[in-house]
C-alpha positions, 0 to 999 in steps of 0.5 A, spaced: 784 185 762 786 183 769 787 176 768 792 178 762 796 182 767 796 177 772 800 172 767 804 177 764 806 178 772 808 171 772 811 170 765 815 176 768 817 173 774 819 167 770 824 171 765 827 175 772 829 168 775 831 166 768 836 171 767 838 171 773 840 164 773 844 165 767 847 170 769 853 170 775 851 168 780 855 172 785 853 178 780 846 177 782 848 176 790 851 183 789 846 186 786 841 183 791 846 185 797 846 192 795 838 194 794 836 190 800 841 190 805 844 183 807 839 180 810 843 175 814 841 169 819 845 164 824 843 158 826 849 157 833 847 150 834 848 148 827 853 153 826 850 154 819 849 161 816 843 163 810 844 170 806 838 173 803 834 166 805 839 162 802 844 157 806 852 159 805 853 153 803 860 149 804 863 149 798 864 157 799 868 155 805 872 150 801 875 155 796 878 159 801 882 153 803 879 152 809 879 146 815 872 148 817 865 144 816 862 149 819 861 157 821 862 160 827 861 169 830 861 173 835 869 174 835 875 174 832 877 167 831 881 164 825 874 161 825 869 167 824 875 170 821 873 164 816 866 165 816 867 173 815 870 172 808 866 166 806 860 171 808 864 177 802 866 172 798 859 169 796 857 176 793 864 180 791 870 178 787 876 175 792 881 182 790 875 186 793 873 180 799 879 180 802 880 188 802 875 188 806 875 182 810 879 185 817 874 191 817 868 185 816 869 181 821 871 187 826 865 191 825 860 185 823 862 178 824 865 179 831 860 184 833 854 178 832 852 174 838 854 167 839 847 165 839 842 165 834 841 170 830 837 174 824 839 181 822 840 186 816 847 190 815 847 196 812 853 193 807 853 199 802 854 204 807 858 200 811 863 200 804 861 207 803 864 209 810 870 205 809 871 207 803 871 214 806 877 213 810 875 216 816 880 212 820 875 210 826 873 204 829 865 202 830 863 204 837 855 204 836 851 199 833 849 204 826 850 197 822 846 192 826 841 196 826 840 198 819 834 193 818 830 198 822 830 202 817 829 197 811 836 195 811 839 202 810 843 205 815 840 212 815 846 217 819 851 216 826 846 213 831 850 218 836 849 224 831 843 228 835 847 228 842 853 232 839 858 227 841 864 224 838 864 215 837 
């Protein structure tokens, strides 16, 4: 009985993987990026960038008419600028990439260090805080932070000692 569960385990898995190859592939990253967070990790040096462990690759980067062969963070640069909406676009549609773009790199892209670097952004309620109108810049790292809460950001960081961002 065990050995029966174990192979319909893998059969599974194989069908998930399947189907997720059939479908597209930025409604899987969507998908992805909403359940888990987006786990997100940097290498300064190489100047390349993995999303939920899997490289950006350049040809996102192309798309967006782009001179750039590599990544770039930590500011607000035509260059991270760049990175920001190839990073959007790898998981949203372009209408919906570019209406976030200037809040995405000012709220994340900017804020990362110009360093190597692994993190996990709490997209969904950065979007939903966005998507509120609140009209505030970030002043705490509530997004950055969400990986310590398993990709989720659970409440305003400041929301105990009664004070305004």
């Amino acid at each position: 009985m065990r050995d029966c569960m174990g192979l319909l385990d893998r059969v599974l898995d194989v069908v998930t993987v399947g189907l997720d190859k059939i479908i597209d592939d930025k409604a899987v990253n969507h998908r992805r990026v909403i359940e888990q967070g987006l786990e997100i990790k940097g290498n300064w040096q190489t100047g390349e960038i993995f999303l939920l462990g899997n490289p950006l690759s350049s040809e996102v980067l192309e798309k967006t008419g782009s001179e750039y062969e590599t990544f770039s963070w930590g500011d607000t640069s035509e260059k991270s600028r760049m990175t920001a909406l190839t990073i959007l676009l790898w998981f949203l549609e372009e209408r919906e990439a570019y209406d976030y773009l200037d809040a995405f790199l000012r709220d994340f892209v900017a804020r990362l260090p110009r360093q190597d670097f692994e993190q996990n952004f709490g997209y969904e309620f950065w979007r939903n805080d966005i998507l509120s109108n609140r009209g505030r810049k970030l002043t705490s790292d509530k997004y950055h932070q969400a990986d310590l809460h398993g990709g989720y950001y659970l409440g305003d960081d400041d929301a105990d000692d009664g004070g305004d961002d």
